[in-house]
mmCIF file of the C-alpha atoms, coordinates in Angstrom:
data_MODEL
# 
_entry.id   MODEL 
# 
loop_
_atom_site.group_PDB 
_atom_site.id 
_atom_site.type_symbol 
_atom_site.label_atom_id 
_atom_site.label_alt_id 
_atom_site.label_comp_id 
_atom_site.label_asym_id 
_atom_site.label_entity_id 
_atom_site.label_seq_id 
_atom_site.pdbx_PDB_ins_code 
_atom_site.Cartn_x 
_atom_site.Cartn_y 
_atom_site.Cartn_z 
_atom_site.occupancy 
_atom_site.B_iso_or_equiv 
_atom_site.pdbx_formal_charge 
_atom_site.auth_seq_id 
_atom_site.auth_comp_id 
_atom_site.auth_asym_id 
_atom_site.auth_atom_id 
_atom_site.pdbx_PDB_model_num 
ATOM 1   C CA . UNK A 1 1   ? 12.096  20.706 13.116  1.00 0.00 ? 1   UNK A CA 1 
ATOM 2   C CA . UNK A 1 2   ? 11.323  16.946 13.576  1.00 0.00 ? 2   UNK A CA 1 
ATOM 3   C CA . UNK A 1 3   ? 11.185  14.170 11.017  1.00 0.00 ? 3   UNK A CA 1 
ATOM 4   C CA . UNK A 1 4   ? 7.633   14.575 10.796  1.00 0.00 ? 4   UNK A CA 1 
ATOM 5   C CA . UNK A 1 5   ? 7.629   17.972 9.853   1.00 0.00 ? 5   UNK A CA 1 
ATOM 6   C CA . UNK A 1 6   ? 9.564   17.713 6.791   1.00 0.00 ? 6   UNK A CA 1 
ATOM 7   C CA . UNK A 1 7   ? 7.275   14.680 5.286   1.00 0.00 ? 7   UNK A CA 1 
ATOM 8   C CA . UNK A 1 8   ? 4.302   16.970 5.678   1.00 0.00 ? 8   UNK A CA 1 
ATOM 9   C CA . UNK A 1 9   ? 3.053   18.044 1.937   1.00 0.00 ? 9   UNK A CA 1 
ATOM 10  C CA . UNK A 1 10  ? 1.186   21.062 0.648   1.00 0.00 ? 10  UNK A CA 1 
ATOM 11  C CA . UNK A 1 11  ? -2.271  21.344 0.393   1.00 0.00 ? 11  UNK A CA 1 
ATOM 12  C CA . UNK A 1 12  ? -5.006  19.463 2.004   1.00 0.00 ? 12  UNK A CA 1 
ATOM 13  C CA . UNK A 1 13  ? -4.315  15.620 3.163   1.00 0.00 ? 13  UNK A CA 1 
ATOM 14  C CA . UNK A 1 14  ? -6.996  13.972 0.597   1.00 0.00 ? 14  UNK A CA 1 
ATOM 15  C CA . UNK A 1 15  ? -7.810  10.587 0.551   1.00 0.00 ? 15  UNK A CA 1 
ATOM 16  C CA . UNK A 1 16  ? -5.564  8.218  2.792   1.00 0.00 ? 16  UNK A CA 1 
ATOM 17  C CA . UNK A 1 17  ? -5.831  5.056  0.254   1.00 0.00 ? 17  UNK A CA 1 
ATOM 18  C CA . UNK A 1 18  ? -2.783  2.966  0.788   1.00 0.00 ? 18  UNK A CA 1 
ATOM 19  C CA . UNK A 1 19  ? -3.743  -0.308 -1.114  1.00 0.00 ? 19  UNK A CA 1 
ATOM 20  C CA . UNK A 1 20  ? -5.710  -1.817 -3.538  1.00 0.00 ? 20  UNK A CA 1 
ATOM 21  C CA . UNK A 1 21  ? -8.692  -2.970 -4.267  1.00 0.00 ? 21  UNK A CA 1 
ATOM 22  C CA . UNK A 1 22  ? -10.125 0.588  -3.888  1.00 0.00 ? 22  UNK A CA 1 
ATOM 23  C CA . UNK A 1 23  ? -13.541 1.426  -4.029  1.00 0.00 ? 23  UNK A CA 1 
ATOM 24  C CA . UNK A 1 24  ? -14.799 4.874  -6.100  1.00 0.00 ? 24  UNK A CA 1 
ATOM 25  C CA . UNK A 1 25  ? -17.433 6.868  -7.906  1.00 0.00 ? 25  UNK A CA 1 
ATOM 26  C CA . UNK A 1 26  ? -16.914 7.724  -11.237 1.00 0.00 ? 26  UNK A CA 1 
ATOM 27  C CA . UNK A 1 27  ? -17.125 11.375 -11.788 1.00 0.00 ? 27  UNK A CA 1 
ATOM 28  C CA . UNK A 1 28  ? -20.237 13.213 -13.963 1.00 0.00 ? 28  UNK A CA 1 
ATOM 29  C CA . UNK A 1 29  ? -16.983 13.296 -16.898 1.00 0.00 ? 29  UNK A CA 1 
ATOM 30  C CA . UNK A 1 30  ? -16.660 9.677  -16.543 1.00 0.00 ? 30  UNK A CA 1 
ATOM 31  C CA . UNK A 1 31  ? -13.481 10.001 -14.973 1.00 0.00 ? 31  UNK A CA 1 
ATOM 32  C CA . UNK A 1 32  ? -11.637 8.142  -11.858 1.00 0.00 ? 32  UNK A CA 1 
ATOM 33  C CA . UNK A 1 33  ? -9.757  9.463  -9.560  1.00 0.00 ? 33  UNK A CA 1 
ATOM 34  C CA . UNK A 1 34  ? -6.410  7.550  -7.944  1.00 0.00 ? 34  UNK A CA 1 
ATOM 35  C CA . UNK A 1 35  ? -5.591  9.261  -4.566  1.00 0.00 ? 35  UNK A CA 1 
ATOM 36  C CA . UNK A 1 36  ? -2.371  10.656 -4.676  1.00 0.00 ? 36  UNK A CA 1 
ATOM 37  C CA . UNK A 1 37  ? -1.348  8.405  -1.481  1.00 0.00 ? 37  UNK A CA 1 
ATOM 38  C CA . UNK A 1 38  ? -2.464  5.432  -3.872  1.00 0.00 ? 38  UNK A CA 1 
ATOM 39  C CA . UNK A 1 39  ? -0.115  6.392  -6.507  1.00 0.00 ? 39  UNK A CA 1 
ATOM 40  C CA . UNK A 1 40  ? 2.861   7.155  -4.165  1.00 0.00 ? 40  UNK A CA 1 
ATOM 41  C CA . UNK A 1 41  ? 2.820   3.713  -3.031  1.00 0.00 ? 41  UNK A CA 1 
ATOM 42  C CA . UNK A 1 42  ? 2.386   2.006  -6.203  1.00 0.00 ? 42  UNK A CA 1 
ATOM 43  C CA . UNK A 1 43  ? 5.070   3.547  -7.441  1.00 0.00 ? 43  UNK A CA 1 
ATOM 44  C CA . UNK A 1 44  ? 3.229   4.801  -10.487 1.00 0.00 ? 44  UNK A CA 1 
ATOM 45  C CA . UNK A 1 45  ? 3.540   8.931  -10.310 1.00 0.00 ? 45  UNK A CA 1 
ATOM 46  C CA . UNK A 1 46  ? 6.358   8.387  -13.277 1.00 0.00 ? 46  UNK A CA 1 
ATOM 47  C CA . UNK A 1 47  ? 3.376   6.419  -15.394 1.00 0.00 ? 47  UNK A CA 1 
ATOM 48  C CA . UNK A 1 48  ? 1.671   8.164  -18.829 1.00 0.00 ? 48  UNK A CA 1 
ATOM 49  C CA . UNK A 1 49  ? -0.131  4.932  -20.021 1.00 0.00 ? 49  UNK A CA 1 
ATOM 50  C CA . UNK A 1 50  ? -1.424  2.074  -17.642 1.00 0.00 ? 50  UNK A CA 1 
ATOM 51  C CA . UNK A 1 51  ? -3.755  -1.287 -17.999 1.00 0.00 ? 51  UNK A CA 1 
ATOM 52  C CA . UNK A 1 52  ? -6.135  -0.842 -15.394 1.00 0.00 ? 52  UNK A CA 1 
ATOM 53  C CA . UNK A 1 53  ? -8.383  -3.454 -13.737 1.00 0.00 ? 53  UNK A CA 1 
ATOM 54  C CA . UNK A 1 54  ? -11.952 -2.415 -12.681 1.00 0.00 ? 54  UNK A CA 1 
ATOM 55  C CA . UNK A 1 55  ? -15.017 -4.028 -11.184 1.00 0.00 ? 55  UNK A CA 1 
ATOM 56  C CA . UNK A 1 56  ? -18.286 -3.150 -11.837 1.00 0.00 ? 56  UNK A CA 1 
ATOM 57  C CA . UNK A 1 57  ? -21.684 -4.959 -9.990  1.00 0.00 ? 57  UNK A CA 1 
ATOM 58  C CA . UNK A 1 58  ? -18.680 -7.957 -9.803  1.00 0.00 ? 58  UNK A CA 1 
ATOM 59  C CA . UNK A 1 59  ? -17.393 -7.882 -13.267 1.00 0.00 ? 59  UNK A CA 1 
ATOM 60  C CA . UNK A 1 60  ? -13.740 -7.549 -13.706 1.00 0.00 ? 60  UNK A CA 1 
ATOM 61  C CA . UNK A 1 61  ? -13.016 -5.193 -16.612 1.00 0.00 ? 61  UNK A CA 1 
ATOM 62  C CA . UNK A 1 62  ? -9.693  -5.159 -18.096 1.00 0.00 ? 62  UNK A CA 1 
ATOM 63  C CA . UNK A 1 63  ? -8.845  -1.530 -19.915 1.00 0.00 ? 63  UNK A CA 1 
ATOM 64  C CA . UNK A 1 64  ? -5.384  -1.644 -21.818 1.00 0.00 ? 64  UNK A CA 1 
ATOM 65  C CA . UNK A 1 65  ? -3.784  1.890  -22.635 1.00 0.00 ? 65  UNK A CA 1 
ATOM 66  C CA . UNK A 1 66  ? -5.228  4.555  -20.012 1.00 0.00 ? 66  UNK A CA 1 
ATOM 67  C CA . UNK A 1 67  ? -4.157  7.712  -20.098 1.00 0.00 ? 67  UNK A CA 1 
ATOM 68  C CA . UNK A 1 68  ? -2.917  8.860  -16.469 1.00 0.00 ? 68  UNK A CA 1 
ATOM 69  C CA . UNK A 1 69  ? -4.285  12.627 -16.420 1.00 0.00 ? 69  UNK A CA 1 
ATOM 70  C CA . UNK A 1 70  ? -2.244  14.413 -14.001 1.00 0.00 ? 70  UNK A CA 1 
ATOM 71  C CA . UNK A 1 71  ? -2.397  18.355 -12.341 1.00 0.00 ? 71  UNK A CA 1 
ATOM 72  C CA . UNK A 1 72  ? 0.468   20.640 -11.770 1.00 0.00 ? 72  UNK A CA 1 
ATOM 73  C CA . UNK A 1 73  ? 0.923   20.086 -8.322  1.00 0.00 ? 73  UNK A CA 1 
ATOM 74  C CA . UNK A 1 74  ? 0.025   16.868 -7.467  1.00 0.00 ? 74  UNK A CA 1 
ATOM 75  C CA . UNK A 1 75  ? 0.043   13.181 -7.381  1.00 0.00 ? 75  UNK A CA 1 
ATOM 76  C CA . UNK A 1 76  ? -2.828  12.122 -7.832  1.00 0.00 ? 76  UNK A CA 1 
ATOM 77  C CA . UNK A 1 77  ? -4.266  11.060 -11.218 1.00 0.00 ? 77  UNK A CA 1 
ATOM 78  C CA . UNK A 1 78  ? -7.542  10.552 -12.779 1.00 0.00 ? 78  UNK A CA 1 
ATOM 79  C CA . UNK A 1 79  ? -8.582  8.323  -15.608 1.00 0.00 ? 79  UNK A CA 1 
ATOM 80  C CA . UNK A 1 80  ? -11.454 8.105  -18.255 1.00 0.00 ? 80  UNK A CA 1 
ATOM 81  C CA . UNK A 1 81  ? -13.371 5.046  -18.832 1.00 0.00 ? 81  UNK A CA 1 
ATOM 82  C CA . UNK A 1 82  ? -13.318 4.453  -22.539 1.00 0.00 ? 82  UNK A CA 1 
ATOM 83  C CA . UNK A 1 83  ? -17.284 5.002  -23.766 1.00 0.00 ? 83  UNK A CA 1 
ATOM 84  C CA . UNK A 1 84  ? -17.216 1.275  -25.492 1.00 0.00 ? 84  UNK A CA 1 
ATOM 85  C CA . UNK A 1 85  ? -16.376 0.364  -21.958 1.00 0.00 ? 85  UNK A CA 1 
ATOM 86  C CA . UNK A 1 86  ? -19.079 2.205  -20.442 1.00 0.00 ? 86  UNK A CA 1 
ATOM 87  C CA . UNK A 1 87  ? -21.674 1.136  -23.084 1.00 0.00 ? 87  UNK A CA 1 
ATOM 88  C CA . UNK A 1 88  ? -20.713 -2.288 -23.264 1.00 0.00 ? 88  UNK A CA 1 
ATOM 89  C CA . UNK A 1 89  ? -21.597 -2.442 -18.822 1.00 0.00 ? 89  UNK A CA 1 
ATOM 90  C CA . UNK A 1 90  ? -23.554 0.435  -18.362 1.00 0.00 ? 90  UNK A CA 1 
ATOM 91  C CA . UNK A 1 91  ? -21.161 2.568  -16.533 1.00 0.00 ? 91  UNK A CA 1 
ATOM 92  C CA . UNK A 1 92  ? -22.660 5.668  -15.631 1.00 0.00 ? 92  UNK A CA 1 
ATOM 93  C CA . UNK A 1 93  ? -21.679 8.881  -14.127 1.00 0.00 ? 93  UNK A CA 1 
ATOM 94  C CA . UNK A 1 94  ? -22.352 8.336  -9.977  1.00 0.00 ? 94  UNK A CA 1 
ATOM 95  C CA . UNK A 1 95  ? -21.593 4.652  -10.289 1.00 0.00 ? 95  UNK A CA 1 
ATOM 96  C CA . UNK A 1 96  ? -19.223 2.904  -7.830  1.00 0.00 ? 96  UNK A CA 1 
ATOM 97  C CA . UNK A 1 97  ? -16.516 1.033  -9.415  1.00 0.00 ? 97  UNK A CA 1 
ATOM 98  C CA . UNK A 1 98  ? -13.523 -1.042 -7.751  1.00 0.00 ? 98  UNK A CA 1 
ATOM 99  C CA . UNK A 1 99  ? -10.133 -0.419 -9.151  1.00 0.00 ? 99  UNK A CA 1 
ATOM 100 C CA . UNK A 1 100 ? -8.644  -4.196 -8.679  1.00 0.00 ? 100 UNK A CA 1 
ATOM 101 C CA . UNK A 1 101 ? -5.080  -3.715 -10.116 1.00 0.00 ? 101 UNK A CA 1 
ATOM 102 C CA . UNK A 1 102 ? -2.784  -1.515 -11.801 1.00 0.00 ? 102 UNK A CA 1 
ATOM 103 C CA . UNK A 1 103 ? 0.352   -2.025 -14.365 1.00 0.00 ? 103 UNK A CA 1 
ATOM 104 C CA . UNK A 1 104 ? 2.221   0.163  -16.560 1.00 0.00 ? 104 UNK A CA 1 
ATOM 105 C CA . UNK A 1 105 ? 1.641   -0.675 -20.375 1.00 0.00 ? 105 UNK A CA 1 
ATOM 106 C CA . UNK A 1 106 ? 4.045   -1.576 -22.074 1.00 0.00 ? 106 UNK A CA 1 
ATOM 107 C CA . UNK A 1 107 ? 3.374   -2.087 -26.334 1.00 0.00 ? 107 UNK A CA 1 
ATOM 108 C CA . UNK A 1 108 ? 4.466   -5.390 -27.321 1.00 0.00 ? 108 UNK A CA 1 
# 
């Protein structure tokens, strides 16, 4: 066995995001998904709670406190964009949002 061979993971590949800003469609339960390549090299597969930075139709939207929803066997995660959030812009299900930035929160 090569190198290569032993990096391979389970599953299919998914979505080969490597950096951000990141363009995606929020999900019909008003969720966002973060490609597990994404999270690998943001270092954030450890994270619970993160402050997330969005654009929508060129507004940046800061959202402090997102829960990181993980699966079993995975690294991907998917969050859910608070309903003020979606109110307050008009964030709908089918919409195309741009994740600018991600940080751990941290309560201070």
């Amino acid at each position: 066995m090569d190198g290569q061979e032993l990096r391979q993971r389970r599953g299919a590949p998914g979505y080969r995001v490597t950096k951000l800003p990141y363009r995606v469609r929020v999900y019909l339960n008003n969720q966002v998904l973060i490609p597990a390549s994404l999270v690998r090299v943001l270092g954030i597969s450890g994270l619970k709670y993160a402050v997330i930075t969005i654009s929508y139709n060129g507004i940046p939207i800061t959202i402090k406190g997102v829960k990181l929803l993980r699966t079993k066997h995975t690294d991907s995660r998917q969050f859910t964009i608070p309903r003020d959030v979606r109110e307050a812009y008009g964030i709908r299900p089918g919409d195309e949002v741009e994740i600018i930035d991600i940080k751990p929160f941290r309560l201070s």
